[in-house]
LUMZANU-330923 format. One record per atom (N, C-alpha, C): x, y, z. Coordinates in steps of 0.02 Angstrom, whole numbers, padded with zeros to 5 digits, always signed. Each point is the difference from the previous one (the first is absolute). Example, Ala and Ser with C-alpha at 12.3 -4.5 7.8 and 13.67 -1.06 7.14 Angstrom:
2
+00660-00284+00390-00045+00059+00000+00045+00060+00000-00018+00053-00036+00042+00059+00003-00039+00055+00037
//
This chain:
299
+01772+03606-00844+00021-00049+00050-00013-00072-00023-00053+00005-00040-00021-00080-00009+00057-00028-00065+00012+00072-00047+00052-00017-00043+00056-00041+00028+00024+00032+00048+00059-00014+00040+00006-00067+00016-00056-00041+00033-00033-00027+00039+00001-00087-00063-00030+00037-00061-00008-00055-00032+00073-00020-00053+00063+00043+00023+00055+00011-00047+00039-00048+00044-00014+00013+00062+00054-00032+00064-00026-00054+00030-00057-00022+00013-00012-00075+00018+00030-00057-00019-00015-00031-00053+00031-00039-00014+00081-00018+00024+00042+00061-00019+00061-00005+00016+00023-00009+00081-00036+00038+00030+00010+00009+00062-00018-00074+00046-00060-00020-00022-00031-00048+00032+00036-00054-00014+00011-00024-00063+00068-00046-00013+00049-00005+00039+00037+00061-00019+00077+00014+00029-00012-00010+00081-00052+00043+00017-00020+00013+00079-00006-00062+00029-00041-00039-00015+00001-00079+00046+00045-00048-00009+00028+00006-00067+00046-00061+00014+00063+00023+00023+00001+00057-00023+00065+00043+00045-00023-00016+00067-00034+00030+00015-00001-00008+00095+00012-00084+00014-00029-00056-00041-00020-00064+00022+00062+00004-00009+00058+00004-00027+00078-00037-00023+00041+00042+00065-00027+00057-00012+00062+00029+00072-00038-00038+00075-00050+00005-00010-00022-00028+00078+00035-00085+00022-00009-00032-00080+00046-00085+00036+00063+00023-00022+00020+00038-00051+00093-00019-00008+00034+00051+00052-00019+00071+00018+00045+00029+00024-00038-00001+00083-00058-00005-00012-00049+00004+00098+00012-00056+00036+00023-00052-00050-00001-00084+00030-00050-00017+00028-00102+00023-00025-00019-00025+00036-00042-00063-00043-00045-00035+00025-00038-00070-00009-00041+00003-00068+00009-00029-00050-00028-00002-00042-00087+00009+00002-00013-00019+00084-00067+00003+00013-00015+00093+00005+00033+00034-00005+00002+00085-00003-00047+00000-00069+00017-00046-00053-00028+00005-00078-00073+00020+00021-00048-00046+00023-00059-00007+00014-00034+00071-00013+00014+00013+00079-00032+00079+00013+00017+00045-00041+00066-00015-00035+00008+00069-00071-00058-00012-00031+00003-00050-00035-00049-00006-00046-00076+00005+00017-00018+00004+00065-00071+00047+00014+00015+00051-00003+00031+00027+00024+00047+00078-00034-00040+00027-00071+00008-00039-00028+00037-00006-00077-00076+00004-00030-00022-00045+00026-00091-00010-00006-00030+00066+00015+00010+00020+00047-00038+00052+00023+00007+00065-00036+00072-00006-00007+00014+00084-00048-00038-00029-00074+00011-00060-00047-00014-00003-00047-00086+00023-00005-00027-00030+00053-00079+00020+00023-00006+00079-00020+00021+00024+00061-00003+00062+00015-00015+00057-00092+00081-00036-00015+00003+00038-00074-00043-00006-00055-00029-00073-00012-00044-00003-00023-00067+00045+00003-00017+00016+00044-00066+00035+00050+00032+00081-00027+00056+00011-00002+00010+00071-00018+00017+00007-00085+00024-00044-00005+00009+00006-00076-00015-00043-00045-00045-00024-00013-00037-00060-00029+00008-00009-00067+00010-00032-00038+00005-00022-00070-00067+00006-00021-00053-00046+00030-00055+00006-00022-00047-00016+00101-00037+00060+00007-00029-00009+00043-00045-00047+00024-00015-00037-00069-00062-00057+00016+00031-00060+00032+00075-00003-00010+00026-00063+00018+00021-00007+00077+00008+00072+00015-00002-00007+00094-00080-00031+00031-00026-00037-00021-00040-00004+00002-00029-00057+00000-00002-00046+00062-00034-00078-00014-00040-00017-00062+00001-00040-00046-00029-00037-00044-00033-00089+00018-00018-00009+00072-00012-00058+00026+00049-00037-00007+00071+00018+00011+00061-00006-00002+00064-00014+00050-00048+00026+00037+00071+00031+00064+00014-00051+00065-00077-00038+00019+00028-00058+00030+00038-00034-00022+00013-00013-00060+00016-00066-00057+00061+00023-00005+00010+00069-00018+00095+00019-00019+00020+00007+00089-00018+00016+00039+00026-00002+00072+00027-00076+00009-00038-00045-00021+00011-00074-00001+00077-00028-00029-00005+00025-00071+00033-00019-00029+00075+00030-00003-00002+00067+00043+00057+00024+00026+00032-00032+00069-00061-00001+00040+00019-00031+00076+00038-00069-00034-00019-00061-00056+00008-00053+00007+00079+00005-00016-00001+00014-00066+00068+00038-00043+00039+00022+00056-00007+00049+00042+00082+00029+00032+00004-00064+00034-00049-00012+00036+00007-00060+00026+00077-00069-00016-00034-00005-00065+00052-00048-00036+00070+00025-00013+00007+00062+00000+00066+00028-00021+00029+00006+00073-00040+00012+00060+00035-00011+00078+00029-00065+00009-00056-00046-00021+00035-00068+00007+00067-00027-00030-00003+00036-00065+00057-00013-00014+00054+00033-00002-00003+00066+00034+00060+00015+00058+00025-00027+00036-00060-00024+00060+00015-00045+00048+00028-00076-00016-00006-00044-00060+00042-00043-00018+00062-00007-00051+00012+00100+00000+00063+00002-00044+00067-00060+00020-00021+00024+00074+00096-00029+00013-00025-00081-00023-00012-00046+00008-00012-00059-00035-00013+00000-00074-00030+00049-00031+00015-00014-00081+00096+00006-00029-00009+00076+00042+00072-00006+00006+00056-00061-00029-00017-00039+00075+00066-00036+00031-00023-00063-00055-00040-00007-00003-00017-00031-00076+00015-00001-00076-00018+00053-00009-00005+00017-00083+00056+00048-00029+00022+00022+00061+00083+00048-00030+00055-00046-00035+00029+00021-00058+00053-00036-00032+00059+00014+00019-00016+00033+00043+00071+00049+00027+00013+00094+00014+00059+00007+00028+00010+00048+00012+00008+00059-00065-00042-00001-00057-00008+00040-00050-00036+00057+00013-00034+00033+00044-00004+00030+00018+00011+00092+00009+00018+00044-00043+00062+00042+00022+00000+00044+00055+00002-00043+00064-00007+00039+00063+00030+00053+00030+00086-00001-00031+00027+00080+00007-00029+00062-00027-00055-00017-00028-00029+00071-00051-00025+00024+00077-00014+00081-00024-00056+00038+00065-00065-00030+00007-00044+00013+00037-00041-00019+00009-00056+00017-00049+00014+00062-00021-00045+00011-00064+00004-00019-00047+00060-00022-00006+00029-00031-00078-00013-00066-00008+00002-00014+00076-00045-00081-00028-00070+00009+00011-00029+00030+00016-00082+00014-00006-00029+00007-00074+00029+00054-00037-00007+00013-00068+00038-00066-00037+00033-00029+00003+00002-00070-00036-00021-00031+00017-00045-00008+00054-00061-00073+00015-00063+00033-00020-00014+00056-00003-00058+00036-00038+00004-00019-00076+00062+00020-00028+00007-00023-00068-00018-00069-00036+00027-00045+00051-00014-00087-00017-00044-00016-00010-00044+00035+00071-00064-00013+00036-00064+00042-00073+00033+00033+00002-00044+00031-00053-00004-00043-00084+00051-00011-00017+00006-00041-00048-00043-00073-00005+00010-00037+00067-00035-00053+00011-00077-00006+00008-00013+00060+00042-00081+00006+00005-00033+00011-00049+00030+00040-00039-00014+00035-00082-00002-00051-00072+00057-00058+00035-00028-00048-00058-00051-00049+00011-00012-00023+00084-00046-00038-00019-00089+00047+00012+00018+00071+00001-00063+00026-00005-00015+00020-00075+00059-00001-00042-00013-00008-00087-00013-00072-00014+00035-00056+00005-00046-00055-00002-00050-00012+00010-00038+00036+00075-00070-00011+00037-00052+00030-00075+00019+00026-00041-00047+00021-00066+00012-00023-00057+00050-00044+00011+00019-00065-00055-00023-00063-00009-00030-00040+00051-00010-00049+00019-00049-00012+00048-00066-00023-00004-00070-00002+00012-00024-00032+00068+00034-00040+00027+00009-00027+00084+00055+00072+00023+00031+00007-00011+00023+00084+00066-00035+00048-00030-00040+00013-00071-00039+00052+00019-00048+00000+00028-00026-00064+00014-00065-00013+00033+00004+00007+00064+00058-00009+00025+00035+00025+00069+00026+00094+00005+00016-00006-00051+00006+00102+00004-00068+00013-00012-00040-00017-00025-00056+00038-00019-00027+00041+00069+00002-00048+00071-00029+00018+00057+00004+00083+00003+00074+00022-00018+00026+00065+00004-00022+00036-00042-00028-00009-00081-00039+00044-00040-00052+00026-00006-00054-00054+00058-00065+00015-00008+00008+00051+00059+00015+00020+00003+00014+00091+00038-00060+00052-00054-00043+00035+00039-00037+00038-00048+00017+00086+00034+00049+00015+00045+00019+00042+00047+00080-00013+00002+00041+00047-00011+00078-00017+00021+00021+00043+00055+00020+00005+00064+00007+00012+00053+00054-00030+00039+00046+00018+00035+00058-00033+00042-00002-00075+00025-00081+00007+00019+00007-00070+00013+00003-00074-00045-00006+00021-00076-00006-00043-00059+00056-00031-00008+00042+00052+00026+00087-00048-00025+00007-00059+00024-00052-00023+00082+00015-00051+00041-00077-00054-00038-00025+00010-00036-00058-00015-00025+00016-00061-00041+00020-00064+00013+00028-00061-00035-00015-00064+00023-00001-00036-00036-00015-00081+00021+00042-00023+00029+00010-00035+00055+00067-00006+00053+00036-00044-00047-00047-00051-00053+00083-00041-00025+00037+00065-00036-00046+00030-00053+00049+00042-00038+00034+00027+00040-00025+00034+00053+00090+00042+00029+00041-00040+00019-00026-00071+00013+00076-00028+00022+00042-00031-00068-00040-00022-00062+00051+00019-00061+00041+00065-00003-00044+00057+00024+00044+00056-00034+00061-00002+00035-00016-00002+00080+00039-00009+00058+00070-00053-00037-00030-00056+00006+00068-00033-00049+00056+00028-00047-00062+00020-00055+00049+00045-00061+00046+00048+00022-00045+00027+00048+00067+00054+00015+00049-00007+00082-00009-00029+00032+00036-00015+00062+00026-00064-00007-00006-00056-00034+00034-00058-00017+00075+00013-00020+00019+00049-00046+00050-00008-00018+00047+00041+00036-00034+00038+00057+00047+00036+00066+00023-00056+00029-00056-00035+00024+00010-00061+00043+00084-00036-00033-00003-00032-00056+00040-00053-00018+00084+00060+00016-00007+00053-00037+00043+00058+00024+00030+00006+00071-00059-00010+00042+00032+00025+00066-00013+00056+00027-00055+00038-00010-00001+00069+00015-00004-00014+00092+00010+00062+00015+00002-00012+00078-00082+00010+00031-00023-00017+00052-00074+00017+00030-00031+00063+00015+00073+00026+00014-00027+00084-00008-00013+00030-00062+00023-00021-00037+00001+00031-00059-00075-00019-00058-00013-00053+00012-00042-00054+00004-00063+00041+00011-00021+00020+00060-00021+00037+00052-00032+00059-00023+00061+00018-00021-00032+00096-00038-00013+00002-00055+00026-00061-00043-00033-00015-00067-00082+00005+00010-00022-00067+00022-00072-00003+00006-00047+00064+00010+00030+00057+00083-00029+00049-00004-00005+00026-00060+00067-00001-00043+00001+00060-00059-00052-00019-00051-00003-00066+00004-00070-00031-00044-00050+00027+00016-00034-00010+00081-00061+00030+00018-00014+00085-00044+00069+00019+00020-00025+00096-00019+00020-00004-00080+00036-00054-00020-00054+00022-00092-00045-00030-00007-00032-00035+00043-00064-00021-00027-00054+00067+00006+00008+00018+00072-00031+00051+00023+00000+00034-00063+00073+00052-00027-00003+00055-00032-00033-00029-00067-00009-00066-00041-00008-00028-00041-00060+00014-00029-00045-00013+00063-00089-00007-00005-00018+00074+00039+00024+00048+00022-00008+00050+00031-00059+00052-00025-00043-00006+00021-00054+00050-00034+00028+00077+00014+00061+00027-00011+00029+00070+00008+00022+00050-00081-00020+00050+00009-00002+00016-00088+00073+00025+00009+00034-00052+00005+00081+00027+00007+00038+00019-00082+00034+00051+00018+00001+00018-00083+00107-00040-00009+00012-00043-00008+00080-00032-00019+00034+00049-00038+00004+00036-00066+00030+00035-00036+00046-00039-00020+00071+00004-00002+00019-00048-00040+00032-00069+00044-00020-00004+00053+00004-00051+00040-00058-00076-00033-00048+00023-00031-00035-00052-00014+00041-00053-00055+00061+00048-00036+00022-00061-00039+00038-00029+00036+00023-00015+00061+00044-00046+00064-00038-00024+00036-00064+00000+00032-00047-00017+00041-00050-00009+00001-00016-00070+00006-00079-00024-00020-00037+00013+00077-00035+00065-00004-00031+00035+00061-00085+00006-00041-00039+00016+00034-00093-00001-00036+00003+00021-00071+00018+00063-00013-00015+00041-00075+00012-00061-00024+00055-00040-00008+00003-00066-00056-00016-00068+00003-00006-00011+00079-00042-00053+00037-00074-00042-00049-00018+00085-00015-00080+00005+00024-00014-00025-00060+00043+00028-00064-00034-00055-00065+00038-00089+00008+00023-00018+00039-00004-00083+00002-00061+00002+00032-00035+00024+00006-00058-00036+00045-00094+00022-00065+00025+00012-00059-00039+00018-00048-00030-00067-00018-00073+00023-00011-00040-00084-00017-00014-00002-00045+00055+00031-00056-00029-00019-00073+00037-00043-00037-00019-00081+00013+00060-00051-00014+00062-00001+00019+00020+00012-00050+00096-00024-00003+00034+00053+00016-00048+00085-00012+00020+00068+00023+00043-00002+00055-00026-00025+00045+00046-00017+00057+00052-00016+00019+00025-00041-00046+00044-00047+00005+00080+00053-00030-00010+00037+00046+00064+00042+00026+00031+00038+00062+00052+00036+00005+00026+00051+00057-00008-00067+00056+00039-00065-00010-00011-00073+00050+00068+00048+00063+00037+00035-00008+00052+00001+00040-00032+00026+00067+00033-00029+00063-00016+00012+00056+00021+00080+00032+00064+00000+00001+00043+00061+00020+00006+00033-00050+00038-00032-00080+00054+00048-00049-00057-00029-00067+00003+00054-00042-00019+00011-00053+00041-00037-00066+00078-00015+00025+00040-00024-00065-00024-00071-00018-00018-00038+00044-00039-00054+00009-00029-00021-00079-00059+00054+00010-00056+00013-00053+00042+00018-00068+00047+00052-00002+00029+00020-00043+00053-00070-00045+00016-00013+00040+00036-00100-00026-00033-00016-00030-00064-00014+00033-00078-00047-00027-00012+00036-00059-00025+00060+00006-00039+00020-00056-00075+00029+00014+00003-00013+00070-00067+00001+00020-00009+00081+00022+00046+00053+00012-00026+00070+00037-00054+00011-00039-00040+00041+00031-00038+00023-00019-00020+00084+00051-00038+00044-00044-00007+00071+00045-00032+00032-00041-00047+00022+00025-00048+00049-00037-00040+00058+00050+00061+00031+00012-00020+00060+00042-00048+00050+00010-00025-00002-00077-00050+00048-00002-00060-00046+00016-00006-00054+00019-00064-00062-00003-00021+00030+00073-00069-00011+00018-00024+00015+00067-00024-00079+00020+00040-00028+00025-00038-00051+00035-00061+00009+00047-00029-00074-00013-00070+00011+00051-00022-00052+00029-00055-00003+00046+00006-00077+00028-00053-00027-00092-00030+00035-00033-00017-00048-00065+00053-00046-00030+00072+00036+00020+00039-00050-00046+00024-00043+00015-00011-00039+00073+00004-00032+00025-00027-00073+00012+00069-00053+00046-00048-00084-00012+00026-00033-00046-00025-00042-00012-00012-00060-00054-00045+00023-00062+00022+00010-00037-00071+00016-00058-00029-00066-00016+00024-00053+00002-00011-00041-00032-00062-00060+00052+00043+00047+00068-00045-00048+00054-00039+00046+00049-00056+00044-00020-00036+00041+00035-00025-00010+00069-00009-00096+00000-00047+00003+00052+00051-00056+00048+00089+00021-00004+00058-00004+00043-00007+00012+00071-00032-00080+00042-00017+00005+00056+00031+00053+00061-00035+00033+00037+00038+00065+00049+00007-00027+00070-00027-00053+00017+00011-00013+00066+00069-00034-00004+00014+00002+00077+00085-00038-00002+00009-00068-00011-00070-00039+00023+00007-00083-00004-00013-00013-00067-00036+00027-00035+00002-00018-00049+00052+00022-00061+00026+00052+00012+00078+00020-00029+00037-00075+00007+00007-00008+00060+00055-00058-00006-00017-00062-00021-00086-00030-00010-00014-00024-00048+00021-00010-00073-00019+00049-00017-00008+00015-00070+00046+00000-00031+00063+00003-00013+00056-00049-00021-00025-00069-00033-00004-00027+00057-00028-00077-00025-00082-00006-00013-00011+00025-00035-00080-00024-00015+00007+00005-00082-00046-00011-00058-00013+00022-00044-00022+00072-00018+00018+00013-00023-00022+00079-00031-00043+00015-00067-00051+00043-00017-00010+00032-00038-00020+00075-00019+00065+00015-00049+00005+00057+00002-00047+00049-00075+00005+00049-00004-00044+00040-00059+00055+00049-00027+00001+00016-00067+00031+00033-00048+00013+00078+00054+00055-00014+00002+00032+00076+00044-00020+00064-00045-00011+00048+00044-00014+00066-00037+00050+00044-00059-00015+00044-00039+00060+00020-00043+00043+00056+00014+00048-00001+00013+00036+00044+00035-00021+00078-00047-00002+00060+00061-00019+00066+00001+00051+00025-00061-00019+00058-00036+00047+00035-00050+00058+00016+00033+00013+00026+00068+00057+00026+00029+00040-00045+00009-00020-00053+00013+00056-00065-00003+00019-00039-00043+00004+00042-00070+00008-00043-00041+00059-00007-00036+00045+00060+00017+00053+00014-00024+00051-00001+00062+00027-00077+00008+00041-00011+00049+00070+00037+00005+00021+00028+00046+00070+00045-00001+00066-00055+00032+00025-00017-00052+00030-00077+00056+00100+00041-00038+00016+00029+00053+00068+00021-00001+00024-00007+00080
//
């Protein structure tokens, strides 16, 4: 059962919420405010599964952590409501026009604002490890020593609203419509969810299309520059462009391989997260990456 269990999550939970979120505004006609409560939905099953099928059991598991990521989730959706609520004015603003392709179905323009959206978030979250002011702003998200559902929302509010840019800016100038708009964002929430998901979900050959945990979990490796791959949000081809995939299936991740190597003592409270960006730093010679990770699989 658990085989079953860890073959079909992923897929289901994907397909399952944003499917329901797209039929509930395009074909139910109802309020984009319906999004909300899915996504406690969404929370709760990801919970649930975790607790039954755990990647690594230690990580269900507060690490003096959980006020601080509750924080930084409450603040985060927060910001992505708001800027629902001031779509129609970016809108009537920043659209170049009716470019748009609004005769498509409703799914068909969902999966091409996922696509954009994905492209955009993905480059400036490969920049964010290029360039030393946004990693100092992504970093907030690395010093994770636990990966769990709630990590995906785990960010410095400017960085998400860069990422937010990269990838919803160029809907905007497009024209995408508010509904559509709408179920994008949810669809963001549930890959973040499936992203950071402490679930020992097994992909098969879905992992080379979908950046879901199994490949998540080594961007979040603290052995230097090790990291500095699998940047795609939703799609894997992303990485494959770059150069950056990476997968090493037989590797057992752990919370050891986790963090900053370089910055051990990567403040954990929330006020000082959003500090620490702007302060000086000093960091110590990162650890040497494990034998299993040494032979990167990048196809």
């Amino acid at each position: 059962m658990k085989s079953l269990f860890a073959a079909l999550y992923g897929p289901v939970f994907w397909a399952g919420f944003i499917g329901a979120a797209a039929w509930l505004v395009a074909a139910g006609h109802f309020s984009l405010w319906v999004l909300p409560p899915l996504l406690l939905l969404a929370l709760l099953t990801s919970f649930l599964a975790e607790r039954y099928l755990p990647y690594d059991g230690a990580w269900n598991h507060a690490h003096g952590d959980g006020a601080r990521d509750t924080l930084h989730a409450l603040v985060n959706e927060t910001l992505y409501l708001l800027g629902l609520a001031i779509f129609p004015l970016l809108a009537g603003h920043l659209a170049l026009g009716a470019y748009w392709p609004g005769q498509l179905p409703f799914w068909a323009q969902l999966l091409l604002a996922i696509v954009i959206a994905d492209f955009g978030i993905t480059l400036v979250h490969y920049l964010s490890h290029r360039y030393y002011f946004l990693w100092k702003l992504h970093a907030v998200h690395h010093s994770v020593r636990r990966l769990y559902g709630f990590n995906g929302w785990m960010k410095h509010p400017l960085h998400l609203l860069l990422e937010a840019a990269g990838g919803m800016l160029p809907l905007l100038l497009l024209g995408i419509p508010e509904s559509v708009m709408g179920v994008l964002a949810f669809a963001v929430a549930i890959q973040l969810l499936l992203q950071h998901a402490n679930v020992d979900m097994r992909m098969g050959p879905l992992r080379h299309v979908f950046a879901w945990a199994p490949l998540h979990r080594f961007h979040h490796m603290k052995y230097g520059t090790a990291g500095d791959v699998n940047f795609g949000l939703f799609f894997t081809c992303w990485d494959r462009l770059l150069g950056t995939r990476f997968d090493a299936p037989d590797y057992r991740m752990t919370g050891a391989d986790l963090g900053i190597g370089s910055r051990p003592d990567y403040p954990v409270a929330y006020a000082a997260q959003l500090i620490e960006p702007f302060r000086a730093e000093e960091g110590v010679r990162a650890p040497e990456l494990p034998p299993g990770l040494r032979a990167p699989i990048n196809r």
